[in-house]
N, C-alpha and C positions, 0 to 999 in steps of 0.2 A: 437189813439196810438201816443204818443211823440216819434218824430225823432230827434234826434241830428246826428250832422256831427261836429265832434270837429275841433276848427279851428287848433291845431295843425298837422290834418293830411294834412291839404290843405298847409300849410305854409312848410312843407315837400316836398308836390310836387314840389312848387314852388321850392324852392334848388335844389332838385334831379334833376329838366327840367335846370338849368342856372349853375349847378357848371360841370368841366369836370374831378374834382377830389373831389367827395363827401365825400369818407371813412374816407379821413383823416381833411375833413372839420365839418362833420355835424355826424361821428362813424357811421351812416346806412349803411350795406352791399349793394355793386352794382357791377353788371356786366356791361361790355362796349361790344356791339354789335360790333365793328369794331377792335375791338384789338386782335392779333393774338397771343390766349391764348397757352402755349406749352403744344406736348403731353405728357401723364406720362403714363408708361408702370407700371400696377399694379397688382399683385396674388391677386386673391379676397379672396384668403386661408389665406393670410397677414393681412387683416384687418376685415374679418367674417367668421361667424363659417355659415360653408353649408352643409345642407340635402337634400339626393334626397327623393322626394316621389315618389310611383307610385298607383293611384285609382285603389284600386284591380277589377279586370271585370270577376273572376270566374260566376261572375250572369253576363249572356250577358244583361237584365234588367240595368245594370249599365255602357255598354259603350254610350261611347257619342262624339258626332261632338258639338264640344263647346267647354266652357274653364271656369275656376275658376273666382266666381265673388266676393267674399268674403271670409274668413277666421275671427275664431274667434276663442276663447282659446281652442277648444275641438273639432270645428267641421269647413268642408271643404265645401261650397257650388259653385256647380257648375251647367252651363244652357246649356241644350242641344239647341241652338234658332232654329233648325230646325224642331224639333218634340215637344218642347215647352219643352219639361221637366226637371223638378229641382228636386235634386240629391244632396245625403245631406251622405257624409263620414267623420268617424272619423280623429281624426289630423293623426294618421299613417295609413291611407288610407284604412281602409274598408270600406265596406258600412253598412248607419244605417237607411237613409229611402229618399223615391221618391217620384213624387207628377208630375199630370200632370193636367189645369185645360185650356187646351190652348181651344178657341171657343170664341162664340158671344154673351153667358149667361152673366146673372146680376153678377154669379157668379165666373165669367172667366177672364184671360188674354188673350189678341192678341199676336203679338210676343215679348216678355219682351228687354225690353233697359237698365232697372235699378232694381238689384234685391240690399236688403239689407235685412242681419240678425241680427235679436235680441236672441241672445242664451238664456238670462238670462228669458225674456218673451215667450223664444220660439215664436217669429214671425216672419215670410216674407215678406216683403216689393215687390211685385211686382210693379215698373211703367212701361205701355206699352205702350205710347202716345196714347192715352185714357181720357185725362183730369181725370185720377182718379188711387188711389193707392188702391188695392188690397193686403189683407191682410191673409195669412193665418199660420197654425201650418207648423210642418217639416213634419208631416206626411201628409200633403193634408187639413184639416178640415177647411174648411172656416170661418173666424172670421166677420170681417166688409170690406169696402170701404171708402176710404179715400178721397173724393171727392174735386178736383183744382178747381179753377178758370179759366176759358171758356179760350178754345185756351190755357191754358200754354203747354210748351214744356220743359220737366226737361229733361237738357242736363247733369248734375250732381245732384247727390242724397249718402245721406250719414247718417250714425246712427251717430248724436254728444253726446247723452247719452242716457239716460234710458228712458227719456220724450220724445225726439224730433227728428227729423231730419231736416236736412240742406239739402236744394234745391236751385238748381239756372235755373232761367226760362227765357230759352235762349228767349223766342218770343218777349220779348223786344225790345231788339235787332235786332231781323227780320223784327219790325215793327216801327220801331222808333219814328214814329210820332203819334203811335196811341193815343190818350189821354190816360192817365194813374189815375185811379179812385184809391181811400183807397176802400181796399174791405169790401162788409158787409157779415162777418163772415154766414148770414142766406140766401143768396141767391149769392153764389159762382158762381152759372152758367152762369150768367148775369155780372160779374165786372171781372176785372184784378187783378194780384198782383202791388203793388205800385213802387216797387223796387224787380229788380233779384234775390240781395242773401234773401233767407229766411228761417226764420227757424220756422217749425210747430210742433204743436203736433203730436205725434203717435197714439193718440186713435183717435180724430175726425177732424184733418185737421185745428185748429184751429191756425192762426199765432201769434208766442208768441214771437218774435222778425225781424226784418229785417237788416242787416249792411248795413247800405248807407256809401258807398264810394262816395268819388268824382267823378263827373261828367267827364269825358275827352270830348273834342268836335270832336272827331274821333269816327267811328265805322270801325271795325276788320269785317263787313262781306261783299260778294262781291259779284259779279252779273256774274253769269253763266248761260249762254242760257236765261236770260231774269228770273233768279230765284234769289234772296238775298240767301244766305247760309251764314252760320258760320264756319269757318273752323271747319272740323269733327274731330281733333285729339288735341279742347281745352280744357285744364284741367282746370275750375272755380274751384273746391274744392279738398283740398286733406287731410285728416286725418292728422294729427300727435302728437298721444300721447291724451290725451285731449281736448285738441287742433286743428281746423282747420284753414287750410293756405287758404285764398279766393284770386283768382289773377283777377286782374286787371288791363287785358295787354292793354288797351285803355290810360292807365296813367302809363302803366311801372312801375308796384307796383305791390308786394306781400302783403299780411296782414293777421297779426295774428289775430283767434277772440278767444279770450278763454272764461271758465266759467263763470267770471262774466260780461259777454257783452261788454267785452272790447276789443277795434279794435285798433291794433299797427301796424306802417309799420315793414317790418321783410325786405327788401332786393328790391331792383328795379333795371334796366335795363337804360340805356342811350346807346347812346342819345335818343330822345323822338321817339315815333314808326308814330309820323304822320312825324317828317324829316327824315324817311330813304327809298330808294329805289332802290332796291323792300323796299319792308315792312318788317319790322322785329320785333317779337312780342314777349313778353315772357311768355313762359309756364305754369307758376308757380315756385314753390320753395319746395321740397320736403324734409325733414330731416328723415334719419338716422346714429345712433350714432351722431358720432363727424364730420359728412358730411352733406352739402347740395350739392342737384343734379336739376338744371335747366338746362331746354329745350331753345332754342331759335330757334323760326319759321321763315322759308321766306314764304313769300306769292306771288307766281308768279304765275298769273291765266293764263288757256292755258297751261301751262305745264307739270301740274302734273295731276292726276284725280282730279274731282270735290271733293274741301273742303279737299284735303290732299295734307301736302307741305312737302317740305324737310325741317330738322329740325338738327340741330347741340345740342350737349350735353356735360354738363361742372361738374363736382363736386368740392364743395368748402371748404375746411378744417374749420370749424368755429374757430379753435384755432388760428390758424397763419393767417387765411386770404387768403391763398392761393386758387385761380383756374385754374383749368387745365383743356385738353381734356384727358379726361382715355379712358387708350387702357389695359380693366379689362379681364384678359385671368384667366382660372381654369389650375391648373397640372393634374385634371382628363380627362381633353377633349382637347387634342392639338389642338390649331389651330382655336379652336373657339373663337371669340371675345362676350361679353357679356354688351352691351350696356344699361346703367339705363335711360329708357326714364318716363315721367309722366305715363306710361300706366301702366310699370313695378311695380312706384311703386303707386298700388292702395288701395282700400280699406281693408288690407289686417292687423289684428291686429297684426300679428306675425311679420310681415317684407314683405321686397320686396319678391316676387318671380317670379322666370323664368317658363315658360315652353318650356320644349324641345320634338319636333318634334322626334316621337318615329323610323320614317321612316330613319329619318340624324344619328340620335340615332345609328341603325342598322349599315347602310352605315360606321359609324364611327370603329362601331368595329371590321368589316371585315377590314378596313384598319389598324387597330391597333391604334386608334387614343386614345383611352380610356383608362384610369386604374383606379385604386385606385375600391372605393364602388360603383363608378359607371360603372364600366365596368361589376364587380359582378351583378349589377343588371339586367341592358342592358343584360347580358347572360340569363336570365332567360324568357326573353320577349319574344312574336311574333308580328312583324309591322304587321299582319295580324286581329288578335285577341287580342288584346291588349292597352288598353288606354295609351295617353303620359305622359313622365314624368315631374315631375316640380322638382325646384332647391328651396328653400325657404333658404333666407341668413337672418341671423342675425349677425347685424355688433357689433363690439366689442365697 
């Protein structure tokens, strides 16, 4: 397979690492890790339109200790990861069908990390670090195995269309020196992937492209109790539109890869993440509407649990240029503050969404914290019997 790395993404970096005023040098969007962006107090009712849902759980069959992994135009999937089960509701929250295949069979999942839905093929995408994706219908029916390459570890995984998904394989990374072979398509078990981002088929695993970015001579992972880890809360990949945003916080670089293979910088970070300290890395770069929303990580080992850092969060008006830190409050919920982290906004085709804790939920309306549709609805619940609700925004 032919790799290119165009030299204008590398001559980009090179700017981005040596200018201290890029935007108005070189027009690429950046954020400065040391600059003390101001707050902006924002109604999220102002700039999107917000619906609660709630998974109806008349079928106790359908509660669950878990959370929404995906959204697509019609239908809700969610992973119970304790009991293994996946849980498949209409967009206004019924239920339309379940599936549980959790075990040690040819034809099973261990406990899933990475589920993705294809509505239109009706498939499931289960990865369950496994070296292999398992595929089946909504309603349970086993299709095929989508068989990796030895030791990879999909830290992100993602439907890019109708053909393919987009994987990035952190064990790279964890193993840095390992030699790194082109894989032969007919004996996966024995080779590696060449490069992290990748993107495969969905019917038999076969790689139909890779985005090689630039090399940085930093690694972002670190040595707890004598173990390499990658910070647990990194967003490599994140949909947007057509479109995904690949980050690569070792070079302080976002990038666009759209339809036709083509890899653009979209926005980067300064100063560079090997001169800062602590360490400061950035998250990616998320769009909705007329907003971008980046994360910026500190990395202080020893202080926080293992692989989770404290993380600061900015949204950027793509018109004017402006970024801020938003302090995003609802008029239905006083008091709560609603943070857009990478996590918030994930694989989700409709828009970012929240979930709220049905237990605070409660809490909230005995204090009178609540109104509007969702207090209406909160009245209808039991924190007892009852699954939580989510906020699903769509910005204007």
């Amino acid at each position: 397979m032919k790799l290119n790395t165009p030299f204008y993404l590398i001559l980009f970096l090179l700017i981005c690492n040596c200018s201290s005023d890029k935007q108005t040098t070189n027009g690429l969007a950046f954020i400065d890790a040391y600059k003390n962006y101001p707050e902006k107090e924002i109604l999220l009712t102002d700039i999107a339109d917000v619906t609660y849902l709630y998974l109806n759980s008349d079928d106790d069959d359908y509660l669950y200790r878990g959370t929404i992994y995906c959204v697509t135009k019609n239908t809700i999937v969610v992973c119970d990861y304790f009991l293994g089960n996946i849980l498949f509701f209409s967009n206004d929250g019924y239920p339309k069908s379940r599936f549980n295949h959790l075990g040690n069979g040819p034809e099973d999942y261990t406990r899933p990390s990475r589920i993705v839905y294809d509505e239109d093929a009706d498939e499931v995408f289960i990865y369950s670090r496994s070296s292999n994706i398992q595929v089946y219908s909504s309603t349970g029916e086993y299709k095929r195995k989508i068989v990796l390459p030895q030791e990879t570890i999909v830290s992100s995984m993602i439907s890019f269309d109708d053909q393919s998904l987009f994987l990035y394989d952190v064990s790279i990374n964890l193993v840095p020196d390992r030699k790194r072979e082109t894989i032969d398509d007919t004996d996966y078990p024995t080779q590696y992937y060449s490069y992290p981002f990748v993107r495969i088929s969905k019917i038999d695993g076969k790689v139909l492209d890779y985005a090689v970015l630039p090399i940085a001579p930093i690694s972002l992972t670190i040595n707890i109790d004598g173990m390499r880890i990658s910070p647990a809360n990194m967003q490599r990949l994140i949909k947007c539109a057509d479109r995904v945003h690949l980050c690569n916080p070792e070079s302080d670089t976002v990038y666009m890869y759209g339809k036709d293979k083509s890899l653009i910088p979209v926005l980067y970070k300064t100063p560079a993440v090997d001169s800062t300290d602590p360490m400061i890395y950035l998250n990616n770069c998320s769009e909705a509407g007329q907003y971008q929303f980046l994360e910026l990580v500190t990395v202080r080992p020893g202080e926080e649990s293992p692989g989770i850092f404290p993380s600061k969060c900015y949204m950027r008006n793509k018109t004017t240029g402006e970024i801020v830190r938003p302090v995003i409050t609802l008029p239905d919920y006083k008091g709560k503050e609603f943070v857009f982290s990478q996590g918030t906004l994930g694989d989700y085709d409709t828009g970012p969404i929240f979930e709220l804790d049905l237990i605070e939920l409660k809490n909230a309306y005995r204090e009178n914290k609540l109104s509007g549709k969702l207090e209406e609805l909160v009245a209808t619940l039991n924190e007892d019997e009852d699954n939580n609700v989510f906020m699903l925004v769509n910005f204007k």
